[in-house]
Backbone as CSV, one residue per row, in Angstrom:
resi,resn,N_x,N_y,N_z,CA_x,CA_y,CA_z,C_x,C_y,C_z
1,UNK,71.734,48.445,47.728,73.096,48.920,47.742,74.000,47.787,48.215
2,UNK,75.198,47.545,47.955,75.929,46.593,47.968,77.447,47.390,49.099
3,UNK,77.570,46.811,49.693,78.886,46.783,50.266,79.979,45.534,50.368
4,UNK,81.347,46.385,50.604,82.258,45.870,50.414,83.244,46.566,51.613
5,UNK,83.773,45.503,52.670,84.312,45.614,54.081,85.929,45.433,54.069
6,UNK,86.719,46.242,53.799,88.006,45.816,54.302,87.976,44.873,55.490
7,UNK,89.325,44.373,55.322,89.336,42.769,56.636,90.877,42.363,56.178
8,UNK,91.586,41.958,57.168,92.601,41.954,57.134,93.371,40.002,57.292
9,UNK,93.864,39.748,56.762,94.070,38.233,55.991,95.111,37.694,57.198
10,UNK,94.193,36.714,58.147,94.865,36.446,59.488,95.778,35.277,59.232
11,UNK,95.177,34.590,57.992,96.001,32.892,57.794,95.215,32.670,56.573
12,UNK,95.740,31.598,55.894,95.590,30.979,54.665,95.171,29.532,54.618
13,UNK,94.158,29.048,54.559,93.312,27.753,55.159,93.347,26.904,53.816
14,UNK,93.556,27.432,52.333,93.592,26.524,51.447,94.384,27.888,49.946
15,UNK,95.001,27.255,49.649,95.758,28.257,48.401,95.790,27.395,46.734
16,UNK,94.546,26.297,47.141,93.732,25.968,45.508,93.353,27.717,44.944
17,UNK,94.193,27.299,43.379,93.505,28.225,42.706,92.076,28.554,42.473
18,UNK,91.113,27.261,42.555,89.517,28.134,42.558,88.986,27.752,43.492
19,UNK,89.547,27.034,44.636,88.845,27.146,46.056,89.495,27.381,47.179
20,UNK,89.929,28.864,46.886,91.145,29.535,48.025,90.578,29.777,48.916
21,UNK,90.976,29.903,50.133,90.224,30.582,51.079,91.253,30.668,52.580
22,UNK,91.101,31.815,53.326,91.632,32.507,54.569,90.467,33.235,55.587
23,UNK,91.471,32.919,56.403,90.236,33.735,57.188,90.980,34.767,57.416
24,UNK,89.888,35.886,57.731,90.093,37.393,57.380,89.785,37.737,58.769
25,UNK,89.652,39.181,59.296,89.679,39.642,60.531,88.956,41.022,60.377
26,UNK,87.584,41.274,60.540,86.844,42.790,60.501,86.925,43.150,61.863
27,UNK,87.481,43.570,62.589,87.239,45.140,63.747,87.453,43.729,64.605
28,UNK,87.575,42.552,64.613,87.634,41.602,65.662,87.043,40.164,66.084
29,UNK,86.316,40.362,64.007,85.656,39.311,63.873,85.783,38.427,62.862
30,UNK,86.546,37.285,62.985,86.880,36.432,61.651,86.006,35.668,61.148
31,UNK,86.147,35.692,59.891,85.464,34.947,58.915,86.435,34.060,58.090
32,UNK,85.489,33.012,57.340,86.160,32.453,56.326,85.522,32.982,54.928
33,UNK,87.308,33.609,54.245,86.498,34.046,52.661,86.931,33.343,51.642
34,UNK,86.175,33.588,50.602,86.990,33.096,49.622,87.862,34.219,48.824
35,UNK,89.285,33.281,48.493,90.318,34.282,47.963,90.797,33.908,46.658
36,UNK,90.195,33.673,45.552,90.775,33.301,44.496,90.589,34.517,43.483
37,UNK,90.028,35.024,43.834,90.714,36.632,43.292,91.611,37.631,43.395
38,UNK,91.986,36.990,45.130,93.279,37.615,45.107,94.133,36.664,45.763
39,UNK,94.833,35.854,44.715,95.655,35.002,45.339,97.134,35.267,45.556
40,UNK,97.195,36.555,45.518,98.303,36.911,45.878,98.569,37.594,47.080
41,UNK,97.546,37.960,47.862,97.246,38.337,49.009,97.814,37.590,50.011
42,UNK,98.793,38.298,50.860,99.608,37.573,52.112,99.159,38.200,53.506
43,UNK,99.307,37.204,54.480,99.134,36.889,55.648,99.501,38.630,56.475
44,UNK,98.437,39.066,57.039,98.623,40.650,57.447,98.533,41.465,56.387
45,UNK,98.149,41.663,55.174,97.531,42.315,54.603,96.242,42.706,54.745
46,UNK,95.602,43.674,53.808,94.470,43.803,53.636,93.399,43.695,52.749
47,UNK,92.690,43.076,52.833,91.448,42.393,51.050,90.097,43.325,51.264
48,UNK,89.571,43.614,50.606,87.905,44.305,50.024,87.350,42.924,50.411
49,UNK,86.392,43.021,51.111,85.613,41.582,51.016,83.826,42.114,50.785
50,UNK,83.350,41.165,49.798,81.991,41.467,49.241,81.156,39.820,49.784
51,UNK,80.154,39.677,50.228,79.793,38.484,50.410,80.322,37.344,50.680
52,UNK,81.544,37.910,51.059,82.155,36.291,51.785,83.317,36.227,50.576
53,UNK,83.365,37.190,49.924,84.698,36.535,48.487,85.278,38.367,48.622
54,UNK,86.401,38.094,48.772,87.837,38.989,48.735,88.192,39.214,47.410
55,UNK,87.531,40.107,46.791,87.198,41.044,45.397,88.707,42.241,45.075
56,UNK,89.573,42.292,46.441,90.816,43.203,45.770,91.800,43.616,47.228
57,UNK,92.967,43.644,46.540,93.722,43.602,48.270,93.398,45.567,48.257
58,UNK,94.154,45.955,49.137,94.292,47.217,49.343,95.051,47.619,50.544
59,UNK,96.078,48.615,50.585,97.302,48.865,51.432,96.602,49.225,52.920
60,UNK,97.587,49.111,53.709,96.817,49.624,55.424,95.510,51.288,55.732
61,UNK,97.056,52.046,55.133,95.866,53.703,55.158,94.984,53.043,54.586
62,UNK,94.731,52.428,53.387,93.485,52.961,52.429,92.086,51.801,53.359
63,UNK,92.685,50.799,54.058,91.523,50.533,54.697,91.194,50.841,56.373
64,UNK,92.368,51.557,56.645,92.017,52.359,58.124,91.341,53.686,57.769
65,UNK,91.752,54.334,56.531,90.696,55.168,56.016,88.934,54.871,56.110
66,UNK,88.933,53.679,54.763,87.469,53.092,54.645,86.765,52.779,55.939
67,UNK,87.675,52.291,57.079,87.016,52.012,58.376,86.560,53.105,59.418
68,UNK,87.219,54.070,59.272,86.788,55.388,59.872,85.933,56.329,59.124
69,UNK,86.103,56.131,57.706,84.343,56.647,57.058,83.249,55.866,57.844
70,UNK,83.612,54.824,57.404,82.190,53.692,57.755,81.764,54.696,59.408
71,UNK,82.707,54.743,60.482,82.301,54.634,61.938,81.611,56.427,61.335
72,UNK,82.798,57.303,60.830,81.198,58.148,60.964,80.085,58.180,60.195
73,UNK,80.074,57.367,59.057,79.008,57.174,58.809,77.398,56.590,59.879
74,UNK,78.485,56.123,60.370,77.059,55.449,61.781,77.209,56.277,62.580
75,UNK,77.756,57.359,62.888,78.009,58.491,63.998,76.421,59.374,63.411
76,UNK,76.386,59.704,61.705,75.765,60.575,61.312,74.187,59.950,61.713
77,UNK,74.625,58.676,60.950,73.176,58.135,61.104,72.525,57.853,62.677
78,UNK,72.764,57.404,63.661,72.850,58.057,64.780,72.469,59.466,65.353
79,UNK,72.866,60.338,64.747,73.006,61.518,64.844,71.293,61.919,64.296
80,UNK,71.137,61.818,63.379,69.960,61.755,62.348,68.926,61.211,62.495
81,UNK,69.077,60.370,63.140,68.096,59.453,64.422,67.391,59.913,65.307
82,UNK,68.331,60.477,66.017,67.658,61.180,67.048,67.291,62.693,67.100
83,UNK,67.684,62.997,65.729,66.882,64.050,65.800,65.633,64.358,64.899
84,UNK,65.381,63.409,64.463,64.094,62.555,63.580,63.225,62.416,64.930
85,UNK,63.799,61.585,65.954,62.621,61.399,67.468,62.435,62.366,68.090
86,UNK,62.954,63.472,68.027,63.178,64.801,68.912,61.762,65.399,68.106
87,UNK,61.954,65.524,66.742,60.761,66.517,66.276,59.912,65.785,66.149
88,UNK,59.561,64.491,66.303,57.994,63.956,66.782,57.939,63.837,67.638
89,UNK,58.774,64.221,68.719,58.083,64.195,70.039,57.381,65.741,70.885
């Protein structure tokens, strides 16, 4: 399965058309991506990032949304966890 992390576009480190790149900001952790797919993407926005390359911008809700699926998604799994250890024990 493949994922793809909203991250939010802190600065712009090179704005070559095929070797763009910014560093981005997940929950508090920057990276450097590549952005030549979305080179229209500005500084405090928000990009889809897949393997290190920023695949599509997307507005604030729609990735404070995606970020609060994700957390309960690990709430469930968590959740599911321990009650997987409960009935073998």
């Amino acid at each position: 399965m493949c994922l793809a992390v909203p991250g939010r576009v802190v600065r712009w480190l090179n704005r070559d058309a095929t070797f763009a790149q910014a560093e981005v900001e997940f929950e508090g952790v920057r990276r450097v991506c590549h952005m030549a797919c979305v080179p229209d993407a500005e500084e405090g926005e928000y990009v889809i990032v897949h393997a290190g390359v920023a695949i599509n911008r997307l507005n604030e809700d729609e990735a404070r949304q995606t970020l609060e699926d994700f957390a309960r998604l690990g709430e469930l799994d968590a959740s599911l966890r321990e009650a997987s250890a409960e009935e073998t024990t």
